[in-house]
Backbone bond lengths (Angstrom), bond angles and torsions (degrees), N, CA, C in turn:
res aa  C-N    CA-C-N  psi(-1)  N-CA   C-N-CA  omega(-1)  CA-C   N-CA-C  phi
1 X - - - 1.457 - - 1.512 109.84 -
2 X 1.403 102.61 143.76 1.689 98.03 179.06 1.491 100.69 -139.14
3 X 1.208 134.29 -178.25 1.461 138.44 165.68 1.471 101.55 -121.55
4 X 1.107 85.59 147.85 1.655 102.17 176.63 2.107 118.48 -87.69
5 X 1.393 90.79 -27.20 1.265 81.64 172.97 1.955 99.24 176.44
6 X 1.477 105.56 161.39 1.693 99.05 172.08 1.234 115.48 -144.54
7 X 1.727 96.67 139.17 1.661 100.08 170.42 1.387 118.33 -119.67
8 X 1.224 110.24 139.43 1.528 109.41 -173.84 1.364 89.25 -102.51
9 X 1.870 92.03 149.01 1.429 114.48 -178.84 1.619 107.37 -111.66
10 X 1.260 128.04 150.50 1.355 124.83 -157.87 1.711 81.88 -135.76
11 X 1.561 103.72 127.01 1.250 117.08 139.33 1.141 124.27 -30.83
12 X 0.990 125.77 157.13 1.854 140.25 173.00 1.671 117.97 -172.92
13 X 1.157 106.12 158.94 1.447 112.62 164.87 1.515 119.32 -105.87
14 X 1.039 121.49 -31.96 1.361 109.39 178.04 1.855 103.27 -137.52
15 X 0.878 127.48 118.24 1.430 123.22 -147.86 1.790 113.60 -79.90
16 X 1.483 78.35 -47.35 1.938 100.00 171.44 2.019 101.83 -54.49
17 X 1.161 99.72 -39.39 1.893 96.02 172.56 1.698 111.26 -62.88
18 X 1.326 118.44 -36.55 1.171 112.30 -164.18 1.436 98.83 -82.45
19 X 1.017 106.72 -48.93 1.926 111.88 -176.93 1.806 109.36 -50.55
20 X 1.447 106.61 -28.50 1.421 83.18 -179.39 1.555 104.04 -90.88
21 X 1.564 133.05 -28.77 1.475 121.94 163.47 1.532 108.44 -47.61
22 X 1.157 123.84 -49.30 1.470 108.95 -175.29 1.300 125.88 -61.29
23 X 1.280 103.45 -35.29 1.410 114.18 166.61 0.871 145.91 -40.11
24 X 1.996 104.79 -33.09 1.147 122.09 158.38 1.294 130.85 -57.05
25 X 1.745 101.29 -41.45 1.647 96.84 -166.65 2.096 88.65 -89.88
26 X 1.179 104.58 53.69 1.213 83.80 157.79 1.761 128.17 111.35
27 X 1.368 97.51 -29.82 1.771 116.04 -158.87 1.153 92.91 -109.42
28 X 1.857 109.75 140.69 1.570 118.02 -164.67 1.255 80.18 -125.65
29 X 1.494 114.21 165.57 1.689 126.45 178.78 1.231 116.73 -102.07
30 X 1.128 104.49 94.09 1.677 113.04 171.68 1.742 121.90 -43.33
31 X 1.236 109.95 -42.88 1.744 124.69 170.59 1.398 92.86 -151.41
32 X 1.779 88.74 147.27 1.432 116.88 157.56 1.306 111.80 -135.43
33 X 1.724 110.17 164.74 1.280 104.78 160.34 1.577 102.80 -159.71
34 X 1.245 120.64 114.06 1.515 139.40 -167.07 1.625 120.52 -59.55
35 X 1.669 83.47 -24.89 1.617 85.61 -173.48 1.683 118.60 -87.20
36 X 1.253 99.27 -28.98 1.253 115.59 -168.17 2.375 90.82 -90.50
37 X 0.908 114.15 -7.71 1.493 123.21 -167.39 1.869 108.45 52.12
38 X 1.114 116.14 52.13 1.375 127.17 175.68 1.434 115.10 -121.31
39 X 1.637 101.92 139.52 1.381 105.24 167.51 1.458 132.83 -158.59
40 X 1.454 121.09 127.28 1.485 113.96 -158.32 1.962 99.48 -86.06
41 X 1.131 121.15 138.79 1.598 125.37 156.16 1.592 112.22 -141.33
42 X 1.610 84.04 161.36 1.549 108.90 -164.83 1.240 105.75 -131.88
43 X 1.800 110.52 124.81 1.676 112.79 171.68 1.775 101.44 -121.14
44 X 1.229 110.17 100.18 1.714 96.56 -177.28 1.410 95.41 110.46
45 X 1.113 94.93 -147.35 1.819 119.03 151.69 1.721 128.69 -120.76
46 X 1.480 82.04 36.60 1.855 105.18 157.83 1.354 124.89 -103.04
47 X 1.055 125.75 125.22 1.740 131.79 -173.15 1.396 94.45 -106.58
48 X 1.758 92.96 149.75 1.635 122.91 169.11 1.200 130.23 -132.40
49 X 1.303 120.89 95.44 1.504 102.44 -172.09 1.828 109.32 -83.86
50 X 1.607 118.58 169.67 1.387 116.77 -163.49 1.589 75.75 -150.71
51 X 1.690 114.22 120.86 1.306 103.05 146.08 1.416 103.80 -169.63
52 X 2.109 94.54 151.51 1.487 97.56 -176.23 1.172 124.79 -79.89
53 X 1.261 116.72 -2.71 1.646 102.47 179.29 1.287 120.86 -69.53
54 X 1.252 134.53 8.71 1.459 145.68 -176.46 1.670 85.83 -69.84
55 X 1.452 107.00 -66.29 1.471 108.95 -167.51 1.580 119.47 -40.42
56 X 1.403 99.40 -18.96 1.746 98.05 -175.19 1.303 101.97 -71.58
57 X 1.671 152.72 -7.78 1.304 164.50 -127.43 1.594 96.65 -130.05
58 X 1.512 111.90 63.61 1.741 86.94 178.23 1.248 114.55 -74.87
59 X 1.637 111.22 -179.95 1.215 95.23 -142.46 1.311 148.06 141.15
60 X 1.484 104.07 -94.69 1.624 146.88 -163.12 1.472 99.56 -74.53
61 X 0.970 121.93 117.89 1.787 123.23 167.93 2.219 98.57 -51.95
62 X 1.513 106.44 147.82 1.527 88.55 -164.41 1.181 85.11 -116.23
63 X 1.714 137.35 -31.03 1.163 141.41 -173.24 1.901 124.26 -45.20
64 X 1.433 136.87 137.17 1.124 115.53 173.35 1.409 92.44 -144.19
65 X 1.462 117.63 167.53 1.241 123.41 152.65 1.679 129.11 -124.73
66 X 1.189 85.74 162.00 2.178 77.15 -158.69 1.886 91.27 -145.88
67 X 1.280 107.10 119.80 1.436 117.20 -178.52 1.352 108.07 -99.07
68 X 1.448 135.03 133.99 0.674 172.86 -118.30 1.072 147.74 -133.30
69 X 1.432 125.85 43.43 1.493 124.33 -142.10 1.752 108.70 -92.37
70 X 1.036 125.75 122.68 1.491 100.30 -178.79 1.806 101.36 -111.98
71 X 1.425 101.70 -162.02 2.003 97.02 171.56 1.213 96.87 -93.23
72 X 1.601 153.68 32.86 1.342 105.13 159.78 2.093 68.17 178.06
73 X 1.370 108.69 116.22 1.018 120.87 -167.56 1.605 127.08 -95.29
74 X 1.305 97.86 -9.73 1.514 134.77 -178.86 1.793 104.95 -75.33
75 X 1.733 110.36 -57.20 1.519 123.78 167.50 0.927 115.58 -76.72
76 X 1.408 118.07 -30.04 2.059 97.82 -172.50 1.609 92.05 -72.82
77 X 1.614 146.27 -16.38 1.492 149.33 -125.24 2.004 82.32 -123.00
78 X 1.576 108.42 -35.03 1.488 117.39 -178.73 1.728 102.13 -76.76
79 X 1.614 128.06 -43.40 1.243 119.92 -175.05 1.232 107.23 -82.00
80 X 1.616 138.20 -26.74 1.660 128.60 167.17 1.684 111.11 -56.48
81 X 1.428 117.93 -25.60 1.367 118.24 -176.73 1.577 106.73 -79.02
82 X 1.090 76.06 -42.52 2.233 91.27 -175.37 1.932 108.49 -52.60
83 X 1.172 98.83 -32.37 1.538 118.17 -163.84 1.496 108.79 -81.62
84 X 1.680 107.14 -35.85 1.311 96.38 166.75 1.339 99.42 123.87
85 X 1.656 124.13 -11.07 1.061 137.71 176.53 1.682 123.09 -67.88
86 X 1.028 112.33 115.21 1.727 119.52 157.65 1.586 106.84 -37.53
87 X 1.467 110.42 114.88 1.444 123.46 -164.58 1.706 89.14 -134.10
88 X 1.093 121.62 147.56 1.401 123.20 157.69 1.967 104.18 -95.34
89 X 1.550 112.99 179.13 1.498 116.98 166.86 1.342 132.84 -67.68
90 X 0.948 132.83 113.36 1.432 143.57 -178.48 1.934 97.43 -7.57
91 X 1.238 141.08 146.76 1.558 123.34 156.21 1.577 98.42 -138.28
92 X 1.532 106.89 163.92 1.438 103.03 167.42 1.486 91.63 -108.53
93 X 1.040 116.23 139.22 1.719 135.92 174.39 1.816 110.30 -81.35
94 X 1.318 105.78 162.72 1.751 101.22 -176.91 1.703 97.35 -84.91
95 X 1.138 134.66 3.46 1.342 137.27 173.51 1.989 105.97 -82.37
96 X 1.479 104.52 -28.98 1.282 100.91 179.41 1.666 128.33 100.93
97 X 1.529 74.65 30.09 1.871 83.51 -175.02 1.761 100.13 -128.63
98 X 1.041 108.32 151.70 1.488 121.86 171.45 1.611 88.37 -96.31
99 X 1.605 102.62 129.00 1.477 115.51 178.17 1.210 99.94 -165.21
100 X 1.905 95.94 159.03 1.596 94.96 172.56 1.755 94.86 -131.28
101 X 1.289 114.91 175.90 1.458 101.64 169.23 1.305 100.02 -135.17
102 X 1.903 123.87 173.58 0.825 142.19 -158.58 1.339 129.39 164.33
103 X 1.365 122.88 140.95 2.006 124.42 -162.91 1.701 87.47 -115.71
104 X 1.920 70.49 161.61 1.545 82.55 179.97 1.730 96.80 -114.22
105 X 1.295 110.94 -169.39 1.326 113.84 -154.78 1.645 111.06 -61.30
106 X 1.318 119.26 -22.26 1.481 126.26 174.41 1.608 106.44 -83.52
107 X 1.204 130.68 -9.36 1.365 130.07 163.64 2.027 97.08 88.66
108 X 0.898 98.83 47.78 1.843 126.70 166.12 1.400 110.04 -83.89
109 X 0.908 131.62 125.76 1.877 121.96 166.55 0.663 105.96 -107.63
110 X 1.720 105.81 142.97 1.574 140.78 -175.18 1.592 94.12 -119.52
111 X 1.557 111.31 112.82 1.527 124.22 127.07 1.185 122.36 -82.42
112 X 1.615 97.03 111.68 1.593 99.48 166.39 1.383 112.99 -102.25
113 X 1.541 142.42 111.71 1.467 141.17 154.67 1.368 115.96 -131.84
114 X 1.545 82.14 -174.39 1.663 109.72 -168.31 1.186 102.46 -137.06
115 X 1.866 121.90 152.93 1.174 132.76 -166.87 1.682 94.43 -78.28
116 X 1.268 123.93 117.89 1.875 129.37 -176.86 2.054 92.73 -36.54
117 X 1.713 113.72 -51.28 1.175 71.32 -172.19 1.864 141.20 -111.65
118 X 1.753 76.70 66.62 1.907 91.66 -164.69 1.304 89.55 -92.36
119 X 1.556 136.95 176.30 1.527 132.28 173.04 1.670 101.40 -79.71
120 X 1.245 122.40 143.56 1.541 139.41 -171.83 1.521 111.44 -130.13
């Protein structure tokens, strides 16, 4: 057995909130649908799904984290600032990555890095 490919779906509370933070760092929405509070986006050829019906599941831990690698870790860290977004300082970690971290409005964490020795 193999998979062909995976998308993680991220909890949310209000979906239209998350789509426009994501938006920022980058990711446009391939489909939506308001009624159902679902929504597919794409940064690259990475998919995200965002939807509230998770929340109807009490319960359910809602928190996730999703790392983040982009090509050039220095600009995607320059367009979250540009956007208006609460960014912490670039760090190199003892694992060896230049990364920064950061949640989105449902309190999800985003690692975003890069391998220290890719160009930055």
């Amino acid at each position: 057995m193999s998979l062909k490919r995976l998308v993680p779906m991220q909890p949310v509370k209000s979906m239209p909130e998350s789509v426009t933070f994501y938006e920022k760092l980058g990711f446009v929405v391939e489909s939506r649908n308001d009624e159902w509070g679902w929504a597919m986006l794409r940064c690259g050829d990475c998919q995200l799904m965002l939807d509230q019906s998770i929340n109807s599941h009490r319960g359910i831990p809602r928190v996730a984290v999703l790392y983040l690698y982009p090509a050039n870790v220095s600009d995607f860290h320059q367009r979250a600032k540009d956007a208006g977004l609460s960014v912490p300082e670039l760090d190199i970690t003892f694992y060896e990555m230049t990364e920064f971290r950061m949640e989105d409005p449902d309190g999800n964490r985003l690692w975003i890095g890069q391998d220290k020795g890719m160009s930055v």
